[in-house]
Backbone bond lengths (Angstrom), bond angles and torsions (degrees), N, CA, C in turn:
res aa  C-N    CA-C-N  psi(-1)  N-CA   C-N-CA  omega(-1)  CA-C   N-CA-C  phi
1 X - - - 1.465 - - 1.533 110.05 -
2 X 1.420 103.48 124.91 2.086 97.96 169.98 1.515 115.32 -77.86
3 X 1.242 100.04 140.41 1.269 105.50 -170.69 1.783 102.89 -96.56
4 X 1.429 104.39 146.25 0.994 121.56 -166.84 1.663 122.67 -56.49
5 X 1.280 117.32 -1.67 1.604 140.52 142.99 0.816 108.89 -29.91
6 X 1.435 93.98 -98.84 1.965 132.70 177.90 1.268 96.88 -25.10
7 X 1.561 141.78 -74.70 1.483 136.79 166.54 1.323 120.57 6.79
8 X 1.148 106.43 -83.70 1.316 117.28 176.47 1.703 121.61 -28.41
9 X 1.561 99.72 -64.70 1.489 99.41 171.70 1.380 133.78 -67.77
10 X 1.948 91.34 7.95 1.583 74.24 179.18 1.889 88.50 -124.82
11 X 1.060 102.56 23.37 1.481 83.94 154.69 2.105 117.57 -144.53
12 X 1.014 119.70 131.10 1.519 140.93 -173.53 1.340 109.17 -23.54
13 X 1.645 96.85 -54.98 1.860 98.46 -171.43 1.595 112.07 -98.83
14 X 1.492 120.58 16.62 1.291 126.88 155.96 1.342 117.04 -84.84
15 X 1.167 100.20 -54.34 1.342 120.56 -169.93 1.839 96.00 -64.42
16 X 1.090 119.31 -68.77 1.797 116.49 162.50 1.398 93.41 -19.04
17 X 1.093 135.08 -101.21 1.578 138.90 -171.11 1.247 119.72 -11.12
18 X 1.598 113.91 -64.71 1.207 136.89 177.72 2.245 110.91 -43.92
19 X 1.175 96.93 -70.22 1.122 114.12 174.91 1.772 122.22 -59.97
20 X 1.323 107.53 -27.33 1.834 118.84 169.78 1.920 94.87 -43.85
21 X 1.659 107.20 122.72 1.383 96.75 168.10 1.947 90.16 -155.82
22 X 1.010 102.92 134.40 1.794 106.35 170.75 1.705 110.17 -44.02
23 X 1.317 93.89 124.54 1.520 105.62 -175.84 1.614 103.92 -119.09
24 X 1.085 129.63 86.56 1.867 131.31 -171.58 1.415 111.45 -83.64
25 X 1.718 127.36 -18.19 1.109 110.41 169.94 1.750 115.17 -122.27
26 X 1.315 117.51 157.95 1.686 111.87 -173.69 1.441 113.64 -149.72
27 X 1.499 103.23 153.72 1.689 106.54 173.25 1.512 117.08 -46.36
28 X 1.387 105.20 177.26 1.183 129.05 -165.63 1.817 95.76 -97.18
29 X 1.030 128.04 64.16 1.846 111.64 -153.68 1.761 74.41 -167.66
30 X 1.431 88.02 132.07 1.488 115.73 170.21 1.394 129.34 -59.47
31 X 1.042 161.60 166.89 1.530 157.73 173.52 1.392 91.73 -110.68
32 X 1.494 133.63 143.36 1.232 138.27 151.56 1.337 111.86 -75.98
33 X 1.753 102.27 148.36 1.501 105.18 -178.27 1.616 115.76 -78.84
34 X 0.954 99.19 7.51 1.647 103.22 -170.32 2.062 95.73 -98.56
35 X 1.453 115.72 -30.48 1.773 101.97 -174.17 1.683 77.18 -97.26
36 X 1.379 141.80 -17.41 1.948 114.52 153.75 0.993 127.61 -38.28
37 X 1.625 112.46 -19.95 1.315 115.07 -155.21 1.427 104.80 -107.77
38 X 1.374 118.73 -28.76 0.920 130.21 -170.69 1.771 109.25 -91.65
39 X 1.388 116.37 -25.55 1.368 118.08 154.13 1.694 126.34 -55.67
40 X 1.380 94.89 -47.95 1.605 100.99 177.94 2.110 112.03 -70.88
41 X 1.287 103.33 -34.83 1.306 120.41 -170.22 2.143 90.38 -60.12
42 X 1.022 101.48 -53.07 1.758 126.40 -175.43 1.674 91.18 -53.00
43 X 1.461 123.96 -49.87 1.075 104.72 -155.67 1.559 114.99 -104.30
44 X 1.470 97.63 -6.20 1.788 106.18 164.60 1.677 103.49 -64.16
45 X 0.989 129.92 -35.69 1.754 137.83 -136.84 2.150 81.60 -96.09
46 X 1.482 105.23 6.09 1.823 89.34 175.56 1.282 104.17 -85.64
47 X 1.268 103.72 -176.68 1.737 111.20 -169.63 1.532 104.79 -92.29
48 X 1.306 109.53 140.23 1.723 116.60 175.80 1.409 102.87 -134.38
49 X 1.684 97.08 154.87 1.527 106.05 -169.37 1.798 96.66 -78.59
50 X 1.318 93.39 143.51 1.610 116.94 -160.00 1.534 116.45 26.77
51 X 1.156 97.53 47.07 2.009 110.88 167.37 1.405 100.20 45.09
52 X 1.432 118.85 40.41 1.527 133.60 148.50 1.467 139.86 -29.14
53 X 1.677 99.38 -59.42 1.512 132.06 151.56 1.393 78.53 89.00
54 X 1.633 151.24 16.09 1.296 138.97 -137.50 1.626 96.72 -83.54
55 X 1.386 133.71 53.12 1.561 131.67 -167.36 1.591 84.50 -140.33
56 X 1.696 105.10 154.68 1.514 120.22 173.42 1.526 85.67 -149.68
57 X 1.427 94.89 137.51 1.434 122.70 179.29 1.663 106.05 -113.66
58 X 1.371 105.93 114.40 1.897 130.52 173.94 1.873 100.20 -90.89
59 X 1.675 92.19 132.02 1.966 92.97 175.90 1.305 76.76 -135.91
60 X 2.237 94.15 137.52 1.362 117.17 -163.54 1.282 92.17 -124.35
61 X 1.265 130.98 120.00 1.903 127.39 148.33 1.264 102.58 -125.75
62 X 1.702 92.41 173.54 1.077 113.22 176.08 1.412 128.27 50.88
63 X 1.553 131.11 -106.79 1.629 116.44 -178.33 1.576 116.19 -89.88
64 X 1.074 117.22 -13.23 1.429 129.82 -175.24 1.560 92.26 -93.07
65 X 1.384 121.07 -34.83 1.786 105.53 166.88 1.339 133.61 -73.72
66 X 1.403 99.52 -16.36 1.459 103.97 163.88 1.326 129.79 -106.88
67 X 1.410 101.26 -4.67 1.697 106.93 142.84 1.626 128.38 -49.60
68 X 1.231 94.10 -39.86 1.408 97.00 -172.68 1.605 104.20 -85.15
69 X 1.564 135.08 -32.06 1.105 120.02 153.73 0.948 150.75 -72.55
70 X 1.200 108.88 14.07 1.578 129.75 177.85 1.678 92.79 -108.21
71 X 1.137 137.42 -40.34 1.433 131.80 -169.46 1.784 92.99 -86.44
72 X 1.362 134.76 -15.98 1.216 108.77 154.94 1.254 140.61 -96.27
73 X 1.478 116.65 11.31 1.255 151.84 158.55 0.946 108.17 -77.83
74 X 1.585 137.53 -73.32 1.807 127.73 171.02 1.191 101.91 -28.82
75 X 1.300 120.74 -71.10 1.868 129.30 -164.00 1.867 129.60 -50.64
76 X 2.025 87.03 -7.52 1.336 97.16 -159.14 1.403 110.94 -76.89
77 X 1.344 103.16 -14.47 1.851 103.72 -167.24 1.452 97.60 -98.53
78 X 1.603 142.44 23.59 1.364 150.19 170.14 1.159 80.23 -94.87
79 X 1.484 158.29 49.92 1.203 129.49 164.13 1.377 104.99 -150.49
80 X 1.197 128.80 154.04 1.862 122.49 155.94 1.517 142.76 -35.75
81 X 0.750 148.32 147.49 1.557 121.44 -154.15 1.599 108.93 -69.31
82 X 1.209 107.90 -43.55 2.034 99.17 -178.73 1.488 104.72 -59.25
83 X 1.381 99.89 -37.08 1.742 88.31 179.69 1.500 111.32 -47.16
84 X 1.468 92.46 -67.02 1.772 105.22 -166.95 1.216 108.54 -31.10
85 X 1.512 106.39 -54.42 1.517 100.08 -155.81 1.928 103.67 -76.68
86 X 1.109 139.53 -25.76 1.057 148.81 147.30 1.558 110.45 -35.39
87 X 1.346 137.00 -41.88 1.243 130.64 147.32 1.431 124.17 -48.25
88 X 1.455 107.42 -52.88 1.469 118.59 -173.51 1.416 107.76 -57.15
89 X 1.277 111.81 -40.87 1.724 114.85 -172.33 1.972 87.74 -60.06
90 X 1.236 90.55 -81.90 1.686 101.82 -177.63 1.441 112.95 -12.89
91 X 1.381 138.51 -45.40 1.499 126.34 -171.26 1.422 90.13 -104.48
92 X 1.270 149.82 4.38 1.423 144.96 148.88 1.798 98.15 -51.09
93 X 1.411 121.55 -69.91 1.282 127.83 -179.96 1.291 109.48 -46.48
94 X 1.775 124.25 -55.34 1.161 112.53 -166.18 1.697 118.75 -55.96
95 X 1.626 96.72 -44.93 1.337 99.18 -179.83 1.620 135.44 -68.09
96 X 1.506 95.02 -18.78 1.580 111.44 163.59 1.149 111.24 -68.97
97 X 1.022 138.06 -58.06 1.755 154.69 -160.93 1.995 99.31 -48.39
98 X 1.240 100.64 123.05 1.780 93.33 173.97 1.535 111.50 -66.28
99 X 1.165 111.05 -25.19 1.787 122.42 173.70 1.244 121.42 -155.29
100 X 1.460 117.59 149.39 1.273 134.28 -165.49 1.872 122.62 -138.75
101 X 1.187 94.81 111.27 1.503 86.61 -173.35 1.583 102.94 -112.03
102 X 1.459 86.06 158.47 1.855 87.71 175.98 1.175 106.60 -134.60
103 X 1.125 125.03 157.63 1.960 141.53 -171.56 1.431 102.59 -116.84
104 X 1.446 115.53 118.25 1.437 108.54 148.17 1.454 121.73 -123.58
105 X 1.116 124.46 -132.42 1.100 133.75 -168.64 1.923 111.81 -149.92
106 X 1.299 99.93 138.51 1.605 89.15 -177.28 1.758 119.62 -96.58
107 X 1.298 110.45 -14.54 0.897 103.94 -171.06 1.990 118.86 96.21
108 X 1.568 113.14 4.89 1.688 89.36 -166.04 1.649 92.84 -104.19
109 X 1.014 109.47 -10.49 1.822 99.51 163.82 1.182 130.75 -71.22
110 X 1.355 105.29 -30.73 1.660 105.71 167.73 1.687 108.55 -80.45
111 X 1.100 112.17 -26.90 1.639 114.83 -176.08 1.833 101.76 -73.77
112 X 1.567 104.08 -47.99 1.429 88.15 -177.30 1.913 121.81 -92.35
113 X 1.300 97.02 -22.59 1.540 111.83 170.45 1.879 95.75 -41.34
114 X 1.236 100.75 -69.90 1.255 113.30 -151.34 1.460 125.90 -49.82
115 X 1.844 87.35 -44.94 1.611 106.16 160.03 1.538 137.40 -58.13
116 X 1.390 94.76 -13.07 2.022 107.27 -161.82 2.066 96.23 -121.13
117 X 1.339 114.27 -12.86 1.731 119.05 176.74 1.575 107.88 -95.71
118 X 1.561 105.68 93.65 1.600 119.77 -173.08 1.380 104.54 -62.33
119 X 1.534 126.83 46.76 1.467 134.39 -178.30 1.665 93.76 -120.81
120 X 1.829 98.39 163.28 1.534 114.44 179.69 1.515 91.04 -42.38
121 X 1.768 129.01 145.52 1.464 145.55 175.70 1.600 98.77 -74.92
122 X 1.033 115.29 -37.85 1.293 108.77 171.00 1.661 126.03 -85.65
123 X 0.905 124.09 17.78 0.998 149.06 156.21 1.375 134.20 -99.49
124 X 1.562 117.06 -48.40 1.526 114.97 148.31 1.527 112.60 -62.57
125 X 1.236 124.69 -73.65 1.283 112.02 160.40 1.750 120.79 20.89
126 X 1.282 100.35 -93.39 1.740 120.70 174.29 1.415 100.97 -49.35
127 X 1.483 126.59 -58.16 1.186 121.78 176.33 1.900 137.15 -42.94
128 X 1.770 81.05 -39.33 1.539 69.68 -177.15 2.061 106.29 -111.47
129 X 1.207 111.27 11.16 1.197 120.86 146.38 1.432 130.90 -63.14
130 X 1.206 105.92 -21.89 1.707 119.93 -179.15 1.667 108.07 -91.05
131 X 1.728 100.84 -31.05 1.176 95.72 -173.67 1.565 112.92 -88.63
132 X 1.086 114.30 -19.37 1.601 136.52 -179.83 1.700 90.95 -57.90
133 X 1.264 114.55 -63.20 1.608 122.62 -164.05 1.328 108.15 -82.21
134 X 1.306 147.14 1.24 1.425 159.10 144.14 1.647 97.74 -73.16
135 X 0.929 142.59 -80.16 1.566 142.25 165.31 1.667 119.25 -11.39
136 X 1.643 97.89 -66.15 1.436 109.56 169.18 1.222 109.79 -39.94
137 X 1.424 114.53 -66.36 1.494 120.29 -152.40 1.771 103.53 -74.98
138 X 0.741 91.09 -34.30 2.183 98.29 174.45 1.888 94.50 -49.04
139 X 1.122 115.87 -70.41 1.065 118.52 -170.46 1.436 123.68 -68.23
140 X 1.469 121.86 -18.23 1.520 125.49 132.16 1.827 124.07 -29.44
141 X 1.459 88.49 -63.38 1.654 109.12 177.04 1.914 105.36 -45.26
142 X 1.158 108.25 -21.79 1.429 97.23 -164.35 1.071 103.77 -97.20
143 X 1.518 112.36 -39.15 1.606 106.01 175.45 1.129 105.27 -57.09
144 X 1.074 147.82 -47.51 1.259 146.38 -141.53 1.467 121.97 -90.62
145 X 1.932 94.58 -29.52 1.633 114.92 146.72 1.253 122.97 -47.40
146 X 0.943 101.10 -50.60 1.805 126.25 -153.86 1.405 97.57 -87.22
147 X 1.626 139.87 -36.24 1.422 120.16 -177.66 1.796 94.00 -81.95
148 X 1.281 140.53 -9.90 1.141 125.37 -155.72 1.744 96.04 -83.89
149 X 1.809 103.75 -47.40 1.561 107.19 -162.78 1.790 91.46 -65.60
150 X 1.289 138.94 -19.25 1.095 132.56 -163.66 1.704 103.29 -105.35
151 X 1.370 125.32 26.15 1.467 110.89 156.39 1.731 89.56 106.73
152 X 1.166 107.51 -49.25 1.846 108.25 -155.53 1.586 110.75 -66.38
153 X 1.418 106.46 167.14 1.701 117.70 146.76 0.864 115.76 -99.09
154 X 1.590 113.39 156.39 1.266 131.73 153.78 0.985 123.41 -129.33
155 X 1.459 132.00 -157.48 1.693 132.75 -173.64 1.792 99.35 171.08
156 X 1.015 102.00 108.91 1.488 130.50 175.68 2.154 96.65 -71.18
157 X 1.456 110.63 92.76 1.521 101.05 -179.98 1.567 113.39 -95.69
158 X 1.307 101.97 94.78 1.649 98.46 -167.14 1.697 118.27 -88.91
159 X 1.681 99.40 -3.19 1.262 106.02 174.69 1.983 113.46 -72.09
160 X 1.417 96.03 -0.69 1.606 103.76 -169.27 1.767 100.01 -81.50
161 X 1.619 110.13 -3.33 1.834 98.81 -172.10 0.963 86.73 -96.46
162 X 1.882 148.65 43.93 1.792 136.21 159.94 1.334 74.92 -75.72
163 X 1.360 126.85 -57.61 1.981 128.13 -132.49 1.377 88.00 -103.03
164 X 1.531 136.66 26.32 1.281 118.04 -171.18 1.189 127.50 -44.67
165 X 1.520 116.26 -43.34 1.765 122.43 -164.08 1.925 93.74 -95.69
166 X 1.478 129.05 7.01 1.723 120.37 145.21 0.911 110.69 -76.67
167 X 1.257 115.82 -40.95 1.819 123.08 -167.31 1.799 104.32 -54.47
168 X 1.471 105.87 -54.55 1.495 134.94 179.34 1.349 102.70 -47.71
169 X 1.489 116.94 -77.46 1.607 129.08 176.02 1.747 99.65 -38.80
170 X 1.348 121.45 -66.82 1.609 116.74 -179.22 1.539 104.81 -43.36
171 X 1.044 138.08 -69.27 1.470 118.47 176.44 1.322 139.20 -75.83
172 X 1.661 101.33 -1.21 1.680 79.55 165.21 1.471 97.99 125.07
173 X 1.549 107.84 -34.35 1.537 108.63 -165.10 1.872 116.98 -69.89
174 X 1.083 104.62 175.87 1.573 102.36 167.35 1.467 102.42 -102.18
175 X 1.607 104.90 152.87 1.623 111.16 173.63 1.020 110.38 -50.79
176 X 1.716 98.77 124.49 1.650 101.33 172.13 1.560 120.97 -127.92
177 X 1.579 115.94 -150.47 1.465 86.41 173.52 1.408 115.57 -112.19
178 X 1.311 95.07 4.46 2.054 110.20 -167.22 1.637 102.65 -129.75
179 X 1.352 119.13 131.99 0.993 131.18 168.33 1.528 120.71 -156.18
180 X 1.675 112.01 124.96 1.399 98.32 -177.14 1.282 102.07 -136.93
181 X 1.485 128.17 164.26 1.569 133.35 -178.44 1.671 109.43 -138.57
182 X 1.700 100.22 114.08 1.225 105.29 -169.98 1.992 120.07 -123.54
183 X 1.347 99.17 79.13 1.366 98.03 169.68 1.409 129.61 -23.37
184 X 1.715 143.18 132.30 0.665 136.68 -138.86 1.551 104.15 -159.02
185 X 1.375 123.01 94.05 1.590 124.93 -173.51 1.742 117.12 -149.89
186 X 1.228 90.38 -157.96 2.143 105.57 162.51 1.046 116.60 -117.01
187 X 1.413 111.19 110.64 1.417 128.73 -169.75 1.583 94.91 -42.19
188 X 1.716 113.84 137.64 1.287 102.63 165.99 1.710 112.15 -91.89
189 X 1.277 124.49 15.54 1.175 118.94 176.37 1.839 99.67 -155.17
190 X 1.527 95.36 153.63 1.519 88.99 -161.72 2.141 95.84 -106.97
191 X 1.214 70.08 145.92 1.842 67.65 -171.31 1.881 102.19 -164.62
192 X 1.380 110.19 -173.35 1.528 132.63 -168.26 1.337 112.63 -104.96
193 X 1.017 143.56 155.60 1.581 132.82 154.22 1.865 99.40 -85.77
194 X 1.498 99.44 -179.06 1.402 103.04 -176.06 1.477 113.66 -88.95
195 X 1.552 109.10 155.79 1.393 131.07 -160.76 1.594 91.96 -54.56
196 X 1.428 108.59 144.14 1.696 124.56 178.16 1.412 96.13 -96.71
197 X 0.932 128.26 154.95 1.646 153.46 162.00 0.975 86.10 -55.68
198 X 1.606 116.97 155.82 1.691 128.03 150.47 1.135 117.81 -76.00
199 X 1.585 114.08 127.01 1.367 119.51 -179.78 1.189 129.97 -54.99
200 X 1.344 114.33 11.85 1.509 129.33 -170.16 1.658 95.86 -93.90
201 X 1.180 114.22 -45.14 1.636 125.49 173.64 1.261 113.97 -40.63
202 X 1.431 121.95 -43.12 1.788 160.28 -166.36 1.315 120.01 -44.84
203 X 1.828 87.31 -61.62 1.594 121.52 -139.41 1.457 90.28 -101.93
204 X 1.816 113.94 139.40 1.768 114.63 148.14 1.683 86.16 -118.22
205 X 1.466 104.23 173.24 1.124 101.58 168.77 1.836 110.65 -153.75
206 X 1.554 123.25 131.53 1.440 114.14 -157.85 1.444 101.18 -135.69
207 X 1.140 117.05 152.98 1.492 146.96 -128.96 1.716 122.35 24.57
């Protein structure tokens, strides 16, 4: 019998999974616009509540990327010291990274969900805000899939939702409820992410 290990290596998009680990620093080597494309292409194709697609994806290089690491560097000393320095690392990456994309959310599922679900408004409301930010984050998951099977790093910077609605204002977007910023390069050093718990720890299981 193969054991559920072994699995993994013998199939592409496990093994992708397996191997996905935050990569914060990267070479000096360009990303082609063609695997950009194919990251963003990867991360439209996630699942959204009622195939909405309600996410827009921003790609940052060069001076507009180090705009943004410099504005999370100003912002860093508004915070407690683990924060700060958890910022500080964060625009270290951004500004290293040859490209940087970020995911948000637009807002027209909760605007139209909300309007068309003959339930309390405040209640759809919450509803389709939850589903908006489950959507987002799926399609995070893919980039993040998707630069691993293709050679790249990434790094999911989730310490960037303290400043969410600067982050928002810096690009343009309207306040929303999802926002993420994901550096995007060649790892300059090759390495593991950290050991997972056993999924046995994880799991209940009923009837």
């Amino acid at each position: 019998m193969i054991s559920t290990d072994s699995v993994f290596s013998l199939n592409d998009t496990l093994q992708t999974i397996k191997d996905r680990h935050s990569v914060r620093s990267f070479m000096k080597r360009e990303v082609s616009d063609s695997l950009i494309t194919i990251l963003l292409k990867a991360a439209n194709e996630a699942p959204s509540a009622h195939n909405q697609q309600s996410w827009r994806f921003i790609v940052m290089r060069n001076e507009k990327k180090q705009e943004l690491a410099h504005l999370v560097t100003s912002k860093s000393g508004d915070f407690p010291r683990p924060a700060s320095a958890l910022l500080r690392m964060a625009a270290k990456s951004i500004s290293g990274a040859p490209v940087v994309i970020a995911i948000v959310n637009t807002g027209d599922l909760i605007t139209h969900g909300t309007q068309l679900f003959k339930v309390n408004r405040e209640m759809a409301h919450d509803f389709f805000r939850t589903m908006e930010i489950q959507s987002s984050a799926a399609a995070v998951q893919n980039v993040l899939l998707a630069a691993t099977s293709l050679g790249l790093g990434a790094v999911w910077l989730g310490i960037l939702f303290l400043m969410k609605d600067d982050v928002l204002q810096f690009l343009g977007e309207p306040k929303g409820e999802f926002m993420a910023v994901v550096p995007v390069g060649y790892a300059a050093q090759s390495g593991t992410g950290p050991q997972k718990q056993p999924v046995e720890m994880k799991v209940r299981y009923l009837g």
